[in-house]
C-alpha positions in Angstrom: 2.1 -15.1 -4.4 5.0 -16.9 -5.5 9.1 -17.2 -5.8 10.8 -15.3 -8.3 11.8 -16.8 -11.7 14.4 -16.3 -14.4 11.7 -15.8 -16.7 10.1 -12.7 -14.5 12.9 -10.5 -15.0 11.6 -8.0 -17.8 8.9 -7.5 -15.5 10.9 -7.0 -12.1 12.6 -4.4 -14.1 9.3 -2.9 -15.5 7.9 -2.6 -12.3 10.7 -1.4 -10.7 10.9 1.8 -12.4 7.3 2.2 -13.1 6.0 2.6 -9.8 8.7 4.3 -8.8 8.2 7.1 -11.5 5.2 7.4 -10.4 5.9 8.4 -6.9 8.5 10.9 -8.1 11.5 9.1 -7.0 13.2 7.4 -9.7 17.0 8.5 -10.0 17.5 6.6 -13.3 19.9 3.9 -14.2 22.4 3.6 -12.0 24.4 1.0 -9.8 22.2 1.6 -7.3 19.7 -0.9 -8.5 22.2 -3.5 -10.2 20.3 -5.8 -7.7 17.3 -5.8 -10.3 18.9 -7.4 -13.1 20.6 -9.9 -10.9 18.2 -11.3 -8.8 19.2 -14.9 -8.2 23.1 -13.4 -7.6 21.2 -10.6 -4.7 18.7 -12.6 -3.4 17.9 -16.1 -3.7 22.1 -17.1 -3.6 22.4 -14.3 -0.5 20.3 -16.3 2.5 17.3 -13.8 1.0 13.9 -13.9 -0.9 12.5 -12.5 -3.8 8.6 -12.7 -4.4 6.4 -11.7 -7.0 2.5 -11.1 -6.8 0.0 -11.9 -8.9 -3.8 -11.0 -9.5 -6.0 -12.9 -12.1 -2.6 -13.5 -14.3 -1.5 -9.4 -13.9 2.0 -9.3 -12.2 1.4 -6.7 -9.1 3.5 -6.6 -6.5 6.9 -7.5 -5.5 9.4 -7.5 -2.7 12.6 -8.7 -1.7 15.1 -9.4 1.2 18.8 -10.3 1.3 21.2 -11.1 4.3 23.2 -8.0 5.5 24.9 -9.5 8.3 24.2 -13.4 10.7 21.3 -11.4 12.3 20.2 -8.7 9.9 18.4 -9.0 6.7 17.1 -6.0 4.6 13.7 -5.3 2.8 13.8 -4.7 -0.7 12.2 -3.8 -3.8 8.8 -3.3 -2.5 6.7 -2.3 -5.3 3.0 -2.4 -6.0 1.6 -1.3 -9.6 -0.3 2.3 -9.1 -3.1 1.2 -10.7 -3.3 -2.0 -7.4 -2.1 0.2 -4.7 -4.6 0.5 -1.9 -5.6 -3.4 -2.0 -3.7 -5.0 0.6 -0.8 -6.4 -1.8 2.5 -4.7 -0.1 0.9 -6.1 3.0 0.5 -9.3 2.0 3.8 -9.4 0.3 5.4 -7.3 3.4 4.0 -10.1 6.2 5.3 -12.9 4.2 8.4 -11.8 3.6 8.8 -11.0 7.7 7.3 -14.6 8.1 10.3 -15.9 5.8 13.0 -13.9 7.2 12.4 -14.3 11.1 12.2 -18.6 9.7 15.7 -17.9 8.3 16.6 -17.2 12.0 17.0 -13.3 11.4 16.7 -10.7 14.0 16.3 -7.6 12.7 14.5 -6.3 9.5 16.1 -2.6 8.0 15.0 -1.0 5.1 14.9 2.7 3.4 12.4 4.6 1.7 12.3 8.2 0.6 10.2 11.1 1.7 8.0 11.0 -1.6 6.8 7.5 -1.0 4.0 8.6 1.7 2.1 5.4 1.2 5.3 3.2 1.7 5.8 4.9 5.0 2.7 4.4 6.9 2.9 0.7 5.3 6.1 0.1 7.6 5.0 2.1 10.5 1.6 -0.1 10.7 3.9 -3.1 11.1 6.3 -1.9 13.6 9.1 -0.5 11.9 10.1 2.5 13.5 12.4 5.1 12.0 15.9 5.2 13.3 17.8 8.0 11.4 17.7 9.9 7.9 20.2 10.3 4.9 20.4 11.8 1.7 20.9 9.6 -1.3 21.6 11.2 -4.8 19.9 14.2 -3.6 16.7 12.4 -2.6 16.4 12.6 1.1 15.6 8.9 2.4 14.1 7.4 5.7 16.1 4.2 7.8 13.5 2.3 9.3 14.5 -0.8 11.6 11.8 -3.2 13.2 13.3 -6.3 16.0 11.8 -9.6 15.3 10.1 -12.0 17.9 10.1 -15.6 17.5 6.1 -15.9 17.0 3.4 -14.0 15.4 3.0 -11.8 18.3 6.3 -11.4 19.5 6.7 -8.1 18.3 4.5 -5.4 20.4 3.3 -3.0 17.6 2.7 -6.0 15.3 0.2 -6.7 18.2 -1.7 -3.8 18.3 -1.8 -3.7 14.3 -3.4 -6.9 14.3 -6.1 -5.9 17.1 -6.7 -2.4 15.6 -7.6 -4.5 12.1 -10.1 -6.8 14.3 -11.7 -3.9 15.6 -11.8 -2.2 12.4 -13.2 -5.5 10.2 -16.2 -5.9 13.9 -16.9 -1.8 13.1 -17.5 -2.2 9.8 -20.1 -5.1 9.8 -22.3 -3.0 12.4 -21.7 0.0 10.4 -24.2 1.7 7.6 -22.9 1.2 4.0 -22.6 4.2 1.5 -22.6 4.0 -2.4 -20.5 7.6 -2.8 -20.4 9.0 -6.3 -17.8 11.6 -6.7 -17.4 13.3 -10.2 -14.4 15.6 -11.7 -14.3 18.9 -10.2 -14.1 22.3 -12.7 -10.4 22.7 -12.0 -9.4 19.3 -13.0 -7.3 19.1 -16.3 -8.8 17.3 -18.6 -5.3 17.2 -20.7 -3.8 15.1 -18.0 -4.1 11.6 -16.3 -5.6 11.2 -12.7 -2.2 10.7 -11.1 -0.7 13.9 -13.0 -3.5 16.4 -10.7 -2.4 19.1 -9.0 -1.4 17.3 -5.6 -2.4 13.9 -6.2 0.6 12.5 -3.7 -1.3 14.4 -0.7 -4.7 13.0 -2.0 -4.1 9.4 -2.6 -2.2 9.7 1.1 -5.6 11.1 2.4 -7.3 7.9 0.7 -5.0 5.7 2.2 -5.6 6.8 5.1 -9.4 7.0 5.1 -8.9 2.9 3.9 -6.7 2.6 6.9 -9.2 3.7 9.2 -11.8 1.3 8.0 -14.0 4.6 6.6 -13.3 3.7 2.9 -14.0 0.0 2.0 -13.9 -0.2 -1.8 -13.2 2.5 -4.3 -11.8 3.7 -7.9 -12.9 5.0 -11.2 -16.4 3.6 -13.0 -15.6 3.1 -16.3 -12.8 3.4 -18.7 -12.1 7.1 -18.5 -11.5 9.2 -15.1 -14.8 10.7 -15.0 -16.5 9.4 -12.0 -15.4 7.6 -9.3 -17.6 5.6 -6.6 -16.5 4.8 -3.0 -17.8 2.1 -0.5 -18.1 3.9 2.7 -19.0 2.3 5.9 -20.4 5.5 8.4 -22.8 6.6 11.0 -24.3 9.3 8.7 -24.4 11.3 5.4 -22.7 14.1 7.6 -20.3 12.1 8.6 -19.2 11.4 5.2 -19.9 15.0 4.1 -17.2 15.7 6.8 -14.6 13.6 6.2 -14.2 14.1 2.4 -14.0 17.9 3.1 -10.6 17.3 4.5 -9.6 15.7 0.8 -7.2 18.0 -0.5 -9.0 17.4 -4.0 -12.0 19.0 -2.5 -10.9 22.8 -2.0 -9.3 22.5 -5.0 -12.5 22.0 -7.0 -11.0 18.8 -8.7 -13.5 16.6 -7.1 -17.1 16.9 -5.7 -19.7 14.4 -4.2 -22.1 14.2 -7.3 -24.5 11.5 -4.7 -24.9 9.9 -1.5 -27.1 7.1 -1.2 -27.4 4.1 1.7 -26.3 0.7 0.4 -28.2 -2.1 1.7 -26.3 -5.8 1.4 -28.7 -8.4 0.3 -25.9 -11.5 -0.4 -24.6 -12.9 3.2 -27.6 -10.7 4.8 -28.8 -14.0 6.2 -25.5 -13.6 8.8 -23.7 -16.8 7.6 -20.7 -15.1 6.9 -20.6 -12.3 9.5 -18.4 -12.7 12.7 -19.2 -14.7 15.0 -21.8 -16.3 13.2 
């Protein structure tokens, strides 16, 4: 993770509107995102912050605050590349840039998102922002979420809680079983179009999310080069319980997935405890 520069601007803007296509929200050019092509002007000369992620040299995230008022900064520009979501960047991105701000001496964070971006919602709800009212935006209905800021890492109450449910979560897993799950295309899916162009993939990559949320879902994505087969990490009490919980993926009734194999996944590296908690 890094601070924006001049020379990342191309990609800003690629990102930008990428990942925003992609969740069905984009409005086109407009001067509603003149902030994208003037970053240093918006950001870094406006008491704010601008920072870009990177993984193994592929530019992944970003996100963005600038100074609203003495007190109040707002978030911005929070994008991850679809092909990355689900791996912890926006949070790593989102904490650091609430690190920075409440430095800067600000009080309150504020930020929108609209009712498409599911994913982006539960992000800012996990850390404590809370909505406060809702408006419509170029015909796109939009959510105003506001979040107070302590003066320590856990000043602020829900941040807390976030941070003990994650302990909890990370202790479950470690006594849980592991599960290599194969899951192949279904006989509805459309072979003539991409994963993320399925017949309600917003509601299923929201179920994923959520499953990763929960600490059920450890690792998972396509094998391969094409969108054949896809293999999940699961951490569970039982083959039923994982039969169970992947009934509820909307994917499932819909005949564009199915559960090709279950098997148990025994961890040989680290088995000797050395890296466990509390070891």
């Amino acid at each position: 993770m890094r601070r924006y520069k001049p020379a990342d601007l191309e990609a800003v803007e690629y990102l930008h509107v990428y990942a925003i296509q992609q969740a069905g929200a984009y409005l086109g050019r407009g001067a509603w995102d003149d902030d994208v092509y003037a970053i240093e002007e918006a950001y870094l000369n406006n008491q704010g912050e601008f920072l870009i992620g990177e993984w193994d040299g592929v530019f992944v995230a970003m996100g963005a605050f600038h100074r609203t008022s003495p007190e109040r900064a707002e978030i911005k520009r929070m994008r991850v590349h679809p092909d990355y979501q689900g791996r912890g960047f926006g949070q790593l991105i989102l904490s650091e840039l609430e690190g920075r701000a409440r430095a800067m001496g600000y009080k309150t964070l504020h930020l929108d998102t609209s009712v498409l971006q599911v994913p982006a919602q539960k992000l800012y709800e996990k850390n404590g922002f809370r909505e406060i009212s809702r408006d419509m935006y170029q015909n796109l209905e939009v959510i105003l979420y506001e979040k107070q800021l302590g003066c320590g890492v856990f000043a602020n109450h829900s941040s807390f809680e976030a941070l003990l449910q994650d302990k909890e979560m990370l202790m479950s897993q470690w006594s849980a079983t592991y599960y290599a799950v194969l899951r192949e295309r279904g006989e509805n899916w459309d072979a003539r179009l991409p994963m993320r162009q399925q017949e309600q993939w917003e509601e299923h990559a929201a179920f994923m999310d959520a499953l990763a949320d929960d600490g059920f879902v450890i690792l998972g994505g396509p094998l391969g080069d094409g969108e054949e087969k896809f293999l999940l990490i699961i951490a569970a009490d039982s083959e039923q319980a994982i039969e169970v919980r992947l009934a509820d993926d909307p994917w499932t009734p819909l005949r564009l997935l199915r559960t090709a194999s279950v098997e148990r996944w025994e961890i040989l590296l680290g088995a000797d405890g050395s890296d466990r908690p509390g070891a």
